[in-house]
DRENDO-1510 file (C-alpha; in Angstrom, 1 decimal, always signed):
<recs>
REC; n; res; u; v; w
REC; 1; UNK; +0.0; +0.0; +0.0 .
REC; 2; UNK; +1.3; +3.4; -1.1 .
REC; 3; UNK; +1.4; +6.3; +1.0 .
REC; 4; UNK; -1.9; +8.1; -1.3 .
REC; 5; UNK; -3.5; +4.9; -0.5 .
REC; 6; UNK; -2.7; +5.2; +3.8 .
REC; 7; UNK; -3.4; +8.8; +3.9 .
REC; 8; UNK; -6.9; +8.1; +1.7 .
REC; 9; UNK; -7.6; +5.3; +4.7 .
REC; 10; UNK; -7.3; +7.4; +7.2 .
REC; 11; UNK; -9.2; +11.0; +5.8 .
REC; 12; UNK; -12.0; +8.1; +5.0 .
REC; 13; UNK; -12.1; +6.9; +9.3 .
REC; 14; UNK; -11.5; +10.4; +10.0 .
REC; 15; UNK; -14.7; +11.4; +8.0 .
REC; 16; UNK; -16.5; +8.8; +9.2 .
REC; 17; UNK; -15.5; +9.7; +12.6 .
REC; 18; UNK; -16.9; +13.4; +11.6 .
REC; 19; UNK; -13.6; +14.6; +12.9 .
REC; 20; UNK; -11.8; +17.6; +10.6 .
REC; 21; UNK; -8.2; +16.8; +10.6 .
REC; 22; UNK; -5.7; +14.8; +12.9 .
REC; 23; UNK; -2.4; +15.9; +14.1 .
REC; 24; UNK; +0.3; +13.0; +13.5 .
REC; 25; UNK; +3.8; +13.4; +15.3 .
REC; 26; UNK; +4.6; +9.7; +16.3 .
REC; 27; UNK; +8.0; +9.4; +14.3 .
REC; 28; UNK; +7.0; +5.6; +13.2 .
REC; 29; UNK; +3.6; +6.5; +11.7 .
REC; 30; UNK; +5.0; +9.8; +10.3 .
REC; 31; UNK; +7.2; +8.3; +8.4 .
REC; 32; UNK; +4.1; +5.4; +7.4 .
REC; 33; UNK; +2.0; +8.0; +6.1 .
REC; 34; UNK; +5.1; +10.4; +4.2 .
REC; 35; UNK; +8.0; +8.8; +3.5 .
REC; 36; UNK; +10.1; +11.3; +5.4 .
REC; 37; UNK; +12.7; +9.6; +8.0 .
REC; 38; UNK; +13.8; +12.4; +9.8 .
REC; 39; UNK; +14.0; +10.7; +13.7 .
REC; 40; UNK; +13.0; +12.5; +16.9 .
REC; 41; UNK; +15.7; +13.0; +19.8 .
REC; 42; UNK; +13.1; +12.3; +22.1 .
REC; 43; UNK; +9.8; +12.5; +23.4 .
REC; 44; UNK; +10.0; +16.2; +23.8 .
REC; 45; UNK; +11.9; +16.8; +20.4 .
REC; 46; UNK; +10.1; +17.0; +17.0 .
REC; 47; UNK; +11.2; +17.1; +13.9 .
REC; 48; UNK; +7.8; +17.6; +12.3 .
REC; 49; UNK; +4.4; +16.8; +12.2 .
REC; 50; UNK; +1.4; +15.7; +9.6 .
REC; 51; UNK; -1.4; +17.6; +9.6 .
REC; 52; UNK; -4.0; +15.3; +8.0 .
REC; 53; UNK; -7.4; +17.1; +7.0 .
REC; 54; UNK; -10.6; +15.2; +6.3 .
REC; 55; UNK; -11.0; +16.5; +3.0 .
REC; 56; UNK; -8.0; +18.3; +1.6 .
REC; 57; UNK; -4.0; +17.5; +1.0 .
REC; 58; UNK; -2.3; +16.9; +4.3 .
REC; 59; UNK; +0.7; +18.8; +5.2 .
REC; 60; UNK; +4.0; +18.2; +6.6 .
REC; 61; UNK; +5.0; +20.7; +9.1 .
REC; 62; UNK; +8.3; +21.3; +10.2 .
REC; 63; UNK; +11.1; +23.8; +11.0 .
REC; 64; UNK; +13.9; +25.4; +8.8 .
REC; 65; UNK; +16.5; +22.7; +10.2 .
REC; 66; UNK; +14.7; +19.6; +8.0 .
REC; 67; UNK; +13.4; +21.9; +5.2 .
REC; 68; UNK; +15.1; +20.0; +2.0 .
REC; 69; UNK; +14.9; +16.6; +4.2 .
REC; 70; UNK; +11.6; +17.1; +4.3 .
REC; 71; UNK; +10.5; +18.3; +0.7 .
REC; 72; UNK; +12.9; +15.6; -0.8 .
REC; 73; UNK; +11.3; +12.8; +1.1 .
REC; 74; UNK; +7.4; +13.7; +1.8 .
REC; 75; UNK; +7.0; +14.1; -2.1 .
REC; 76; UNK; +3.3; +13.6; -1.8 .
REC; 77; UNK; +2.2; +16.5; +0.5 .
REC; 78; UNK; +3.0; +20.3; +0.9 .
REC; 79; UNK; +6.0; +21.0; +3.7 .
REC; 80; UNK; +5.0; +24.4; +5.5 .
REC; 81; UNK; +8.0; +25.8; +7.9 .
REC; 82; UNK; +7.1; +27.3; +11.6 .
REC; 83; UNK; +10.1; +29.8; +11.9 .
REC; 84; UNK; +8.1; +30.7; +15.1 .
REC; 85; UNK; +7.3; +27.1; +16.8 .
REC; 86; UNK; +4.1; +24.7; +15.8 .
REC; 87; UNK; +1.6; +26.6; +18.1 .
REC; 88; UNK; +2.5; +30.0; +16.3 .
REC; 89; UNK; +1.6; +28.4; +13.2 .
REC; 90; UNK; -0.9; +26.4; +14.1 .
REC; 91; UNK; -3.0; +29.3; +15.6 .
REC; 92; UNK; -3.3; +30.6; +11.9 .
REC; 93; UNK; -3.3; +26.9; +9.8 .
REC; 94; UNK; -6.7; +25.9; +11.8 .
REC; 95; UNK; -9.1; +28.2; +11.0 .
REC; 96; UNK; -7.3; +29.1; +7.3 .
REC; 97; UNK; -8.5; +25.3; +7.0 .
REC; 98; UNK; -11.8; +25.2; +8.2 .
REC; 99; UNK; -10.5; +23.1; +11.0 .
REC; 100; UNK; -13.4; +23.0; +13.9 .
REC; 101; UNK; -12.5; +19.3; +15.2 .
REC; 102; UNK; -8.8; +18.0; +15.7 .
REC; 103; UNK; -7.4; +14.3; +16.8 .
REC; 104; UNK; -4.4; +14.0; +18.1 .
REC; 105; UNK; -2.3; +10.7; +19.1 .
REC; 106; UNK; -3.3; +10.9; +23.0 .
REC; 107; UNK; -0.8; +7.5; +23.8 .
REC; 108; UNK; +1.9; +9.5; +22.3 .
REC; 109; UNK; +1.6; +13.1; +23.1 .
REC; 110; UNK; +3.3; +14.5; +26.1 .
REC; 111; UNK; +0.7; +15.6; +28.5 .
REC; 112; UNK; +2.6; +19.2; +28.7 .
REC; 113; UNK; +2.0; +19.3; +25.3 .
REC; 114; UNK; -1.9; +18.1; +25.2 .
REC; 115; UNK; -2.4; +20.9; +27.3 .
REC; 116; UNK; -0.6; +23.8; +25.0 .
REC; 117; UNK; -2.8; +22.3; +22.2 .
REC; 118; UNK; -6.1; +22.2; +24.7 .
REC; 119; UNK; -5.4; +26.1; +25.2 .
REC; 120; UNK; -5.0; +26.7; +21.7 .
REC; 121; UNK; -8.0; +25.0; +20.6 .
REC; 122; UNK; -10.2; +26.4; +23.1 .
REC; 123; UNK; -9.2; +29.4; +22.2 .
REC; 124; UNK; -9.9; +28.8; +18.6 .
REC; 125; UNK; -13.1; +27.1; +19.6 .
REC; 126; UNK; -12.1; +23.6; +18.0 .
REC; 127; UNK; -13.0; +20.8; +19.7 .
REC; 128; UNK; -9.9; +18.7; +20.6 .
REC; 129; UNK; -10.4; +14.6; +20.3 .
REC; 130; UNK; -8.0; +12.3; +21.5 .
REC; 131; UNK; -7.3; +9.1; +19.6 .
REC; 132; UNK; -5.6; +6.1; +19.9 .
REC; 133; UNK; -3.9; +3.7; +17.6 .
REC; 134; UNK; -5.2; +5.3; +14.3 .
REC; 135; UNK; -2.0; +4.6; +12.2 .
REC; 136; UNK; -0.9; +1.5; +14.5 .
REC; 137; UNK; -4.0; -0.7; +13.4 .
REC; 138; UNK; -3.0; -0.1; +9.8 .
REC; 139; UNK; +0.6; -0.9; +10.3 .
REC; 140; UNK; +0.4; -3.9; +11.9 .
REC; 141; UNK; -0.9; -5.6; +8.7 .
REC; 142; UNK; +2.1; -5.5; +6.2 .
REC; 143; UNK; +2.2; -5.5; +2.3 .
REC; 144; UNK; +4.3; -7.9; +0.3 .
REC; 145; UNK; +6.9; -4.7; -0.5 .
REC; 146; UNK; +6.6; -3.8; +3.5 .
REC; 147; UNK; +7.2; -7.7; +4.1 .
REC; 148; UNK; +10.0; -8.1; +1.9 .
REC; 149; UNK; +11.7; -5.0; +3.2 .
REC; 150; UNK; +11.6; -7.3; +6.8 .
REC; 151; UNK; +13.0; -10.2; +5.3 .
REC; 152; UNK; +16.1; -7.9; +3.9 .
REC; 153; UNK; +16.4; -6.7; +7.3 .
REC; 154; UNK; +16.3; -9.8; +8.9 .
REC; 155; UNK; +18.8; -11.4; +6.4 .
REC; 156; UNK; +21.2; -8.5; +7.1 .
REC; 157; UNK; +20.9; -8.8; +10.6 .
REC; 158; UNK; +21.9; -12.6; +10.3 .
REC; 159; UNK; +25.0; -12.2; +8.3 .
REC; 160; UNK; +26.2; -9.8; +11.6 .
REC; 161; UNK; +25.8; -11.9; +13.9 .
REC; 162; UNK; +27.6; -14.6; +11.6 .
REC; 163; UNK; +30.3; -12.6; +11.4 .
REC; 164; UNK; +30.1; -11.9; +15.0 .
REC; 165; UNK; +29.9; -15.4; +15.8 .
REC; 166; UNK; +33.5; -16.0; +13.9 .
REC; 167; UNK; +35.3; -14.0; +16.7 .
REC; 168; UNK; +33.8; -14.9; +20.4 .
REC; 169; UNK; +36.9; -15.3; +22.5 .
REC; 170; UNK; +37.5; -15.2; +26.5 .
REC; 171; UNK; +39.2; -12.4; +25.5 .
REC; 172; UNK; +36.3; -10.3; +24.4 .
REC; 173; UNK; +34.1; -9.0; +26.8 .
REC; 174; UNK; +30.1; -8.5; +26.9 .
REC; 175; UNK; +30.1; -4.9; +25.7 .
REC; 176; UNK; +33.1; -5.3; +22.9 .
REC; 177; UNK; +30.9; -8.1; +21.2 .
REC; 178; UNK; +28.2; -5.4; +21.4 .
REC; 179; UNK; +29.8; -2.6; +20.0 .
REC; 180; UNK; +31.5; -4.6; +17.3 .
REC; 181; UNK; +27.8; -6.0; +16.4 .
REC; 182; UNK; +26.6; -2.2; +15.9 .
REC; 183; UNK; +29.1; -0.9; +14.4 .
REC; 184; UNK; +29.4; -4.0; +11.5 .
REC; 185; UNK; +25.4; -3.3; +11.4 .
REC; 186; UNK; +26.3; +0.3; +9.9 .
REC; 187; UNK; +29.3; -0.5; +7.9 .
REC; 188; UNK; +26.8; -3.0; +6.1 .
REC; 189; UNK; +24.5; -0.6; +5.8 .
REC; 190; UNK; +21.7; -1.0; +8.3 .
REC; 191; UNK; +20.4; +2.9; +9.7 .
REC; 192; UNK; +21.1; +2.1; +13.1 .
REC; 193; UNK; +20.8; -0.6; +15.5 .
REC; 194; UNK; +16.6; -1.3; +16.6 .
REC; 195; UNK; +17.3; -1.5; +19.7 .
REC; 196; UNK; +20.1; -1.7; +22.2 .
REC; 197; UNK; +22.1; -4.9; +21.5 .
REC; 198; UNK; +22.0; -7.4; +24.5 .
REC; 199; UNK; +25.1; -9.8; +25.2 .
REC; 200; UNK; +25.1; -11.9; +28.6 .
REC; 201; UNK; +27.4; -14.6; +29.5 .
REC; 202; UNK; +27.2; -17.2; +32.4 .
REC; 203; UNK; +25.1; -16.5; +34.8 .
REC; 204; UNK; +24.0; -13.0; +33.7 .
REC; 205; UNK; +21.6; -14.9; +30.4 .
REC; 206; UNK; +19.5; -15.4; +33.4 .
REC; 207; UNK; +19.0; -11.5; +33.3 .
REC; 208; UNK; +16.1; -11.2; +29.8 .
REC; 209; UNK; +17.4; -7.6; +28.9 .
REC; 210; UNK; +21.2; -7.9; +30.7 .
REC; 211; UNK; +22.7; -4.7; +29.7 .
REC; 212; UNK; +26.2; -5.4; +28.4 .
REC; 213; UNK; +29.1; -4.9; +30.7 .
REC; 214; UNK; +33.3; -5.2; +30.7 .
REC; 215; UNK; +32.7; -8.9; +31.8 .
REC; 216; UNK; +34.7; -11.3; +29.5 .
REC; 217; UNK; +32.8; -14.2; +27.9 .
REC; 218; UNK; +33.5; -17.3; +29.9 .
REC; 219; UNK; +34.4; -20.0; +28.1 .
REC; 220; UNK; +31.9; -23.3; +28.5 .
REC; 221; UNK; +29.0; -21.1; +29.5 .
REC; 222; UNK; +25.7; -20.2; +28.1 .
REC; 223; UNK; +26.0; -16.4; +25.9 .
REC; 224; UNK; +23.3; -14.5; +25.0 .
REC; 225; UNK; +22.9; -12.7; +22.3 .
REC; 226; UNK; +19.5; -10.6; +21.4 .
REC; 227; UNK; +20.0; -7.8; +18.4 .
REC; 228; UNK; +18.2; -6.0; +15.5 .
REC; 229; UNK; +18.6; -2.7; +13.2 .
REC; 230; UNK; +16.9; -0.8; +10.9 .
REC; 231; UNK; +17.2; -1.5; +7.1 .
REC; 232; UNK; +14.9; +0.9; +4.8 .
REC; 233; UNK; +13.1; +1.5; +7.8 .
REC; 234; UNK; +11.9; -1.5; +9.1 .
REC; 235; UNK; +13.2; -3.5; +11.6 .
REC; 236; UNK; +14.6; -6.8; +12.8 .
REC; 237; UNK; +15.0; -8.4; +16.1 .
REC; 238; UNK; +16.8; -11.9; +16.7 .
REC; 239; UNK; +17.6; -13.9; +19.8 .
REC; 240; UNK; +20.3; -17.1; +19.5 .
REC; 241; UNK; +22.4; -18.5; +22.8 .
REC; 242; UNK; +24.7; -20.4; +22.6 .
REC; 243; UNK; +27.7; -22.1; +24.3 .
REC; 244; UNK; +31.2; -21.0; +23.3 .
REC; 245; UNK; +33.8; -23.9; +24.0 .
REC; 246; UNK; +31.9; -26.9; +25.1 .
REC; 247; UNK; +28.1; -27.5; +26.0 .
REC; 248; UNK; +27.6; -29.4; +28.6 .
REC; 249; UNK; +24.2; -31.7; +28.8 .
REC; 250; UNK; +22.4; -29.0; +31.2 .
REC; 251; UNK; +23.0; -26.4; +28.3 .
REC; 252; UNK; +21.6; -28.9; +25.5 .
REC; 253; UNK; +18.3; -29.8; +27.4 .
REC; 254; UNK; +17.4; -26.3; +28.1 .
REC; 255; UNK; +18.6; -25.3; +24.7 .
REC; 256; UNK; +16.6; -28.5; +23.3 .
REC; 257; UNK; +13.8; -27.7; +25.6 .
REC; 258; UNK; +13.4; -24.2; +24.4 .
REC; 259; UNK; +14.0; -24.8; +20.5 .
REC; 260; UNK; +11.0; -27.6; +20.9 .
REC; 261; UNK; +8.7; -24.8; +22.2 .
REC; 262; UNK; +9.5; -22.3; +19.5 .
REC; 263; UNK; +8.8; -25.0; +17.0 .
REC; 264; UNK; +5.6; -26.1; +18.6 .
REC; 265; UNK; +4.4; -22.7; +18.0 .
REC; 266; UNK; +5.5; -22.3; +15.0 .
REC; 267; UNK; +3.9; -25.2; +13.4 .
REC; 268; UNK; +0.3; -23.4; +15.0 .
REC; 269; UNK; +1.0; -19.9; +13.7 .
REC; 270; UNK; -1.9; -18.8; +11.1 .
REC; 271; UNK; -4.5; -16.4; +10.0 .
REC; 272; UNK; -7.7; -16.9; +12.5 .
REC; 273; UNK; -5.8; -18.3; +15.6 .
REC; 274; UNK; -5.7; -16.1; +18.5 .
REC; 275; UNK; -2.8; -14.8; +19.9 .
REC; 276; UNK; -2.9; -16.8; +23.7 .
REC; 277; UNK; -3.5; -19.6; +21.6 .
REC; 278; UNK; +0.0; -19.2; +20.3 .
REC; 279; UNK; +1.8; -18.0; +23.3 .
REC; 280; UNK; -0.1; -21.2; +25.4 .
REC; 281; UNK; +1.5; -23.8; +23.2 .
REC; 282; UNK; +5.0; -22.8; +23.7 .
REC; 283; UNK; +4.4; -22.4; +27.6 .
REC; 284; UNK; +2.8; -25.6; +27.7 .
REC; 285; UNK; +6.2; -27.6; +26.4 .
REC; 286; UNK; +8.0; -25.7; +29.2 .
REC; 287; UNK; +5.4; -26.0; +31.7 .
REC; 288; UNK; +5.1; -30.1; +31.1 .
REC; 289; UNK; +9.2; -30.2; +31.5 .
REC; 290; UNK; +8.7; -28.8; +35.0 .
REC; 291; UNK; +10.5; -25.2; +34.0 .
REC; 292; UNK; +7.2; -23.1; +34.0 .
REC; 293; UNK; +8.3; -20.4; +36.7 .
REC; 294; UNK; +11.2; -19.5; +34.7 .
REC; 295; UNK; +9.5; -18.3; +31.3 .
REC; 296; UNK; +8.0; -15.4; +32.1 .
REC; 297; UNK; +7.5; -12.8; +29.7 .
REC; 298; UNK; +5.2; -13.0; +26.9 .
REC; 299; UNK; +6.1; -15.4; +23.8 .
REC; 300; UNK; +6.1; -12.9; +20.9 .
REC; 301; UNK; +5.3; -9.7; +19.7 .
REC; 302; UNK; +4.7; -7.7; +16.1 .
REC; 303; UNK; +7.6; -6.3; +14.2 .
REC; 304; UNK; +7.4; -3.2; +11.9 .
REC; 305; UNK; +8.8; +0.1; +11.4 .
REC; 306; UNK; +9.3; -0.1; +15.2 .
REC; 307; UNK; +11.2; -3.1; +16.8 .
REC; 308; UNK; +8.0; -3.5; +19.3 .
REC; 309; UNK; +4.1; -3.0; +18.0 .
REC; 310; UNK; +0.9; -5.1; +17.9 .
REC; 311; UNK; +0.4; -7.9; +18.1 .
REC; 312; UNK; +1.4; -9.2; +21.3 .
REC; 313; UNK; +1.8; -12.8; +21.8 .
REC; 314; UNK; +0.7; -13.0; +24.7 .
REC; 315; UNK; -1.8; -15.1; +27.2 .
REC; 316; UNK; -3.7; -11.9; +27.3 .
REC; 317; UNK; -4.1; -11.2; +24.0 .
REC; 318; UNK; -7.4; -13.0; +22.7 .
REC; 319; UNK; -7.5; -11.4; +19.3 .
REC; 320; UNK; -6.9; -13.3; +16.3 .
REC; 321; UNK; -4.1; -13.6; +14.0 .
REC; 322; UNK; -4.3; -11.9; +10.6 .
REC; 323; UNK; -2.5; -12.1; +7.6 .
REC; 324; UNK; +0.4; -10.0; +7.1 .
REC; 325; UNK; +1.9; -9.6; +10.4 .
REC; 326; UNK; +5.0; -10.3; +11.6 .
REC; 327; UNK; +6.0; -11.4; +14.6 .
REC; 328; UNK; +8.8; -12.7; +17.0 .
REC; 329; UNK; +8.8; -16.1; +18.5 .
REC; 330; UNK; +10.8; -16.1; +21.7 .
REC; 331; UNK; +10.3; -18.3; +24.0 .
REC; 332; UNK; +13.0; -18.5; +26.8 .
REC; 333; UNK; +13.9; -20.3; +30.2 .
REC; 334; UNK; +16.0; -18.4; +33.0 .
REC; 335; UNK; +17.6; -20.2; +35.7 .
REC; 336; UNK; +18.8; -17.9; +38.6 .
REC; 337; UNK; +22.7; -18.8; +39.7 .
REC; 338; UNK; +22.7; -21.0; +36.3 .
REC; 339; UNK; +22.0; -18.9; +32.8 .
REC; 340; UNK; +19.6; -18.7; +30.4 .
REC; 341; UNK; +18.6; -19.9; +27.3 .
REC; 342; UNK; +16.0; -17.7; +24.7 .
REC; 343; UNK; +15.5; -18.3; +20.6 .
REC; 344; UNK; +14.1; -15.8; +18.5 .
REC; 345; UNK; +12.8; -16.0; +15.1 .
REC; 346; UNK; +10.0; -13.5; +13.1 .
REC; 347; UNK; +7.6; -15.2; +10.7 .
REC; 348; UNK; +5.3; -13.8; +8.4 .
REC; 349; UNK; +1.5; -14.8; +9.1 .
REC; 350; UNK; -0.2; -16.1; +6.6 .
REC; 351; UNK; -3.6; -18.4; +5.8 .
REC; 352; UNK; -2.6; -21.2; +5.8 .
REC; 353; UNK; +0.4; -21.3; +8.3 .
REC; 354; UNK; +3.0; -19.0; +8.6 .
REC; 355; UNK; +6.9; -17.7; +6.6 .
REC; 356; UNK; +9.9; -17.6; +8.3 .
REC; 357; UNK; +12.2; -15.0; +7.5 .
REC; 358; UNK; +15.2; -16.4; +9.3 .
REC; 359; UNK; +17.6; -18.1; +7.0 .
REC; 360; UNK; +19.9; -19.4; +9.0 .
REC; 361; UNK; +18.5; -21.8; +11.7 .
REC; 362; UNK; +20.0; -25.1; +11.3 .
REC; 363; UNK; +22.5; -24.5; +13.9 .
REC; 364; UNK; +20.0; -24.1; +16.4 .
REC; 365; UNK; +18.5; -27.7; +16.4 .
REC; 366; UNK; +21.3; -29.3; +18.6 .
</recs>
């Protein structure tokens, strides 16, 4: 789906909604609904927003520091400057537009900021809606070009962590591995790492999102490795432990254990199951080997332009699987004073089963 085609799905829900325009400033479904790729600092730092009217052309709106970003990337809608900050030039853009009902992304929006805007429209006498997941229900449903963007991004990711692979030594600690795995994901030309690049060793793959340290890999031991990055956008995200030097049989049955419930739900993964469904299969192969306590987080979750977004496999999730989305299959067991062991793989839903994008996952049936 083209970006004409998104922004025509949402003026169609904002007119049947009988809302005038929506303001759009989450960077993931700004760049959805434009094309421009310009990131945000943080939370409290824009570098632009979409005005989206009901019924006329939207408009990018930024300042002077993303001017030819912006005009060479958001080719399909008008880029207005606000030399004197978005309020300023809101005040006059509303009512120029026959604006008298505005949306805006209320799980997004800084509450210091919903309140600027509340004054604002108040004084303008526009009513001020929030709304929540407008561009995120579209996203999580991906088109064959959005799809096979993922799979390029996973592939990439793979062949890093190949590399990677070829040069674990004692003599490397936890954070050089991660650095080295970040900076071999730009020289190959990924935009930047999805998310921060997790490596624990021994005892510390007990710890799900271990934050790398200057600990050296210990030879014989569990390592865990969980990475992604962002390739034309769209992101991957990858789990694979292993043992560096020799496994010994406590390593293989976890390892075994845990491969067996990522299969398991595999094998169930299609359009029309609900998500629990999913994440209940893979706990149940954990649960009947006696290790239920130690998988605790959910099983999956969706994969897009952002490393983390609907849906969520998870046992609270009752909603049914559609095709198009991709999602993570993680399952993982964490032994306190021992290690851990987690495997992640994204698949494609589709009708009659589901597509793995991982290429290389051979090595993990031991």
């Amino acid at each position: 789906m083209g970006i004409k085609k998104r922004i025509k799905k949402i003026q169609a829900t904002l007119r049947r909604k009988k809302i005038d325009a929506v303001i759009i400033c989450q960077p993931q479904n700004r760049r959805y609904l434009s094309g421009y790729t310009a990131p945000d600092h943080d939370i409290s730092e824009s570098s632009g927003v979409l005005l989206i009217p009901a019924r006329r052309s939207p408009l990018l709106l930024t300042d002077f520091r993303f001017q030819i970003q912006a005009e060479q990337e958001a080719v399909e809608m008008e880029v207005v400057l606000y030399p004197k900050g978005l309020p300023a030039l809101l005040k006059h853009l509303l009512p120029e537009r026959g604006i008298k009902s505005l949306a805006f992304e209320s799980h997004y929006t800084l509450h210091s900021t919903a309140e600027k805007l509340l004054i604002l429209c108040k004084a303008l006498s526009i009513a001020l809606i929030p709304m929540e997941g407008l561009v995120e229900r579209m996203r999580i449903i991906k088109d064959e070009s959005e799809i096979d963007l993922l799979r390029h991004s996973v592939h990439l990711n793979e062949e890093v962590f190949l590399e990677a692979f070829s040069t674990i030594s004692p003599d490397r600690t936890e954070l050089d591995i991660a650095i080295a795995i970040e900076n071999s994901m730009r020289m190959k030309g990924a935009e930047s790492p999805s998310f921060d690049t997790i490596t624990a060793t021994g005892k510390r793959s007990a710890l799900p999102h271990a934050v790398p340290g200057n600990v050296n890999v210990l030879n014989n031991q569990p390592l865990m490795i969980d990475m992604g990055l962002i390739l034309y956008g769209y992101c991957s995200d990858m789990t694979r432990t292993f043992v560096p030097g020799r496994a010994d049989a406590q390593f293989l049955k976890i390892h075994r254990l845990v491969r067996s419930a990522q299969l398991a739900a595999i094998k169930k993964i299609r359009a029309g199951v609900n998500a629990a469904a999913i994440d209940k299969v893979a706990r149940q192969v954990i649960n009947d080997a006696g290790y239920g306590k130690y998988f605790g987080h959910a099983l999956g979750h969706g994969v897009g332009l952002a490393v983390h977004e609907g849906p969520s496999l998870s046992s609270r999730n009752r909603k049914q699987l559609r095709a198009g989305m991709i999602i993570t299959v993680e399952p993982g067991i964490y032994l306190p004073g021992w290690g851990g062991v987690r495997l992640e793989n994204m698949v494609v839903v589709r009708e009659d089963g589901c597509e793995l994008l991982n290429r290389d996952t051979t090595w993990l049936d031991l």
